[in-house]
N, C-alpha and C positions, 0 to 999 in steps of 0.2 A: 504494500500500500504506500502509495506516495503522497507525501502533504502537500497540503498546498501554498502559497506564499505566506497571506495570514499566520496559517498554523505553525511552519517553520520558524517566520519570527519570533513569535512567543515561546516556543522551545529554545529557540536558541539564547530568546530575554532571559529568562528562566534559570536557564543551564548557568549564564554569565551570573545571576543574582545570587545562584547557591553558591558558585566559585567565591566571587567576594564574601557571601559571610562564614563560607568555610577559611578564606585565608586569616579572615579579621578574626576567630573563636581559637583560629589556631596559636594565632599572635598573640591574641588574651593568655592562652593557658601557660604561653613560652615564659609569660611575665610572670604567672602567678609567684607565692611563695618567695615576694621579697622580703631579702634576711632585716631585720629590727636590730641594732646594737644601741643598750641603755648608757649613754655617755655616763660612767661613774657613775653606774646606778642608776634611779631615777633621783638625779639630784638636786632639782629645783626645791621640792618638797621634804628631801628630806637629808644629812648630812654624802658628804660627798667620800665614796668608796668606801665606806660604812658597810656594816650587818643591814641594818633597816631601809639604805638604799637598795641591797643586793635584792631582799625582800620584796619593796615593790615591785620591783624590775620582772620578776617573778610571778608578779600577779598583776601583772597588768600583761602577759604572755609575751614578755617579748626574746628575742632570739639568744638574743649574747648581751652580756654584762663585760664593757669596758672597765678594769682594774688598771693601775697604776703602782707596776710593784721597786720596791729598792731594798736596799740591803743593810741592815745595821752594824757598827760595829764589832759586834759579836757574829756576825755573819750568818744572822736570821733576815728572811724575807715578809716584810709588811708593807702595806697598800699606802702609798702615801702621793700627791700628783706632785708638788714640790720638794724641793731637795730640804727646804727648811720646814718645822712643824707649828710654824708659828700664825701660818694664815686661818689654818681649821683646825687648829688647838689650843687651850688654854696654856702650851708649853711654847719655848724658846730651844732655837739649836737646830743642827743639818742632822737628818737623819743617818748619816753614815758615822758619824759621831758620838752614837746614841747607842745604847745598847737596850734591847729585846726589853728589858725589864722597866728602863725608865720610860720608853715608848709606850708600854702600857699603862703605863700611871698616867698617862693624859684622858681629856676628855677631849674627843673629838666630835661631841652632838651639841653643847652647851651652844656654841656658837651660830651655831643654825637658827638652834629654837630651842627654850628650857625646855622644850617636852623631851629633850631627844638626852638632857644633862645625864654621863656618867657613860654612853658611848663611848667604847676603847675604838682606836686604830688596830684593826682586826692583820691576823699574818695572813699570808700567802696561801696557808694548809687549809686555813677555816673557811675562805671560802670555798676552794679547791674541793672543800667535803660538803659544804653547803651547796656547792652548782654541781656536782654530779645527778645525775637522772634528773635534775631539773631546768637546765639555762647554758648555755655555752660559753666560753671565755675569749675574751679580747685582748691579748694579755698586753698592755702595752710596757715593755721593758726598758724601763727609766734607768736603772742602777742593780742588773740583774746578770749574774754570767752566765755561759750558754751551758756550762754544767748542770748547776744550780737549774734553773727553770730544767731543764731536760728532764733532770731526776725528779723533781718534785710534782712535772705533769705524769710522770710512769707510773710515781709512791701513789697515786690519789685517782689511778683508773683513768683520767681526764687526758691524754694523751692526743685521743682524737678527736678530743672535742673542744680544742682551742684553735686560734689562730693569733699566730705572735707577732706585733708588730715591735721587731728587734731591730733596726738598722744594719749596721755594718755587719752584726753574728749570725745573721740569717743563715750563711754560710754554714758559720759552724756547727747552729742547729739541726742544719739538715742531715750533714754529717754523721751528728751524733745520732740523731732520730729521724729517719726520713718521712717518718708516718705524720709526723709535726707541720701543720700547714704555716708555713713562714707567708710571712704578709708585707713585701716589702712597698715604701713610698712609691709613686710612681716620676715625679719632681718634674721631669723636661721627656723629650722625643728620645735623645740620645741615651739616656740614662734609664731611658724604659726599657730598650732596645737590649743595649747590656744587661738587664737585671734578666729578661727572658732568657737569653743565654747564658748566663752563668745560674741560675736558679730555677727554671721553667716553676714559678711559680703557681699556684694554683688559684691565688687570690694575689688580688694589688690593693693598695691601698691608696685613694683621692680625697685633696683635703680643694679648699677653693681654686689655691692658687695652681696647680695642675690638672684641673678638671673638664680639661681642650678636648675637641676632638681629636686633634693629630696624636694625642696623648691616651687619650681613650681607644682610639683605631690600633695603638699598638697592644696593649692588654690584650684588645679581641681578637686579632690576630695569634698573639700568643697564647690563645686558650686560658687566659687568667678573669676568674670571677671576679670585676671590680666594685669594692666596696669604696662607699663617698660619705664624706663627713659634710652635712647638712645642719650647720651650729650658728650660733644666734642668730643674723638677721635671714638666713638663709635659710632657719628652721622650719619651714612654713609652708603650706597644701602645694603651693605652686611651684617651688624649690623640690619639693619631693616628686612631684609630676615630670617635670625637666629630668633630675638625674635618670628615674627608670627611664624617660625616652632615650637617653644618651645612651642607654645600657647598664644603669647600675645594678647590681645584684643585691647589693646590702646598703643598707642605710647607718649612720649614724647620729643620735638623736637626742636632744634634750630634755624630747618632749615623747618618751617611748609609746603613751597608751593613747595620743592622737594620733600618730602615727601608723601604729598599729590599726585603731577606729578606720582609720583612711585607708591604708592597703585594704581591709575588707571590704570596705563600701566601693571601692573602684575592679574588685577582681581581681588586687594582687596578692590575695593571700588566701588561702583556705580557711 
């Protein structure tokens, strides 16, 4: 049976209309499932790389909890984002000067809010035992060797469910543990380029200022998930819309549980 002009056309309208919203549903599903990282918790609300931050972070579902780890004195690991503990403690002094015990004698919630007064600066392990089966880690390595973190993601099962953004020891991590997703900056074109080849990383890491296309085109190329830091005035519905169209995979956020609200309501999240 042969159609006739009429009927042909609308077959063929037809056929063109399922194509398009088969590419557009396919497109949708490519997005879903973009990763959430809780900048330090959620810490507008509540002390920053704290217990009660990690906690939110946690219940407001979002992916990974960014930590800020350094080293004491006595060559213990605790969460700390500066090198001195004087901005989010009741204490004075460089944390590397400090040892494990007087570290603990701060309050690290007073200064937030008295609801939070008597907050310790929590170590490396308690969260590491606290985000297992529940949230994944960001590990950002401020004052950390590539021993040290290796061993202590292995001691605490969390292994494969970090991504470390280490700078220059990326290397060494890999080395030590290849299961370790290293996350290195992504900074200029050239420097991307290189980091693909010496690392094929699996994740890159984009803060504003290298968040180009030409810079993003090399990630994709190199098969690296790139994750973008989206923070203060850039934290916002429209900032988040942009990076997933550029291609980001993971977000990083101030604001984890709009964030999250938003991924659902647009279809990028389950």
């Amino acid at each position: 049976m042969r159609c006739s002009g009429p009927i042909l056309r609308k077959i063929q309208i037809n056929t063109l209309l399922f194509s398009v919203c088969l590419a557009t549903s396919q497109a949708q599903a490519q997005q879903k499932d973009i990763v959430v990282i809780s900048h330090r918790g959620e810490h507008l609300r509540h002390p920053e790389n704290t217990m009660p931050a990690f906690v939110e972070a946690v219940r407001v579902r979002a992916d990974y909890i960014e930590v800020d780890v350094r080293t004491t004195s006595d060559g213990q690991l605790v969460l700390m984002h500066d090198s001195d503990v004087g901005r989010t403690t009741n204490g004075k002094g460089e944390v590397s000067k400090m040892t494990l015990e007087q570290i603990r004698t701060l309050d690290a919630g007073a200064k937030k809010d008295i609801a939070f007064t008597g907050t310790r600066v929590p170590t490396f392990d308690e969260v590491l035992d606290y985000a297992r089966g529940k949230i994944g880690i960001y590990v950002d390595c401020k004052a950390i060797s590539p021993k040290d973190l290796v061993e202590h993601l292995n001691a605490h099962g969390m292994t494969e469910h970090v991504v470390t953004y280490s700078g220059r020891m990326s290397k060494e991590v890999q080395q030590l543990d290849p299961r370790i997703k290293v996350m290195p900056e992504a900074r200029a074109t050239d420097f991307a380029l290189q980091l693909i080849e010496d690392l094929h990383p699996k994740v890159m890491a984009f803060d504003a200022a290298d968040f180009k296309p030409e810079i993003i085109d090399v990630a994709k190329k190199g098969n690296a998930q790139i994750y973008v830091d989206r923070l203060g005035a850039a934290d916002n519905p429209a900032a988040w819309e942009e990076a997933i169209r550029l291609g980001a995979a993971g977000i990083q956020t101030d604001h984890p549980e709009e964030l999250v609200n938003y991924l659902r309501e647009k279809g990028y999240r389950k």
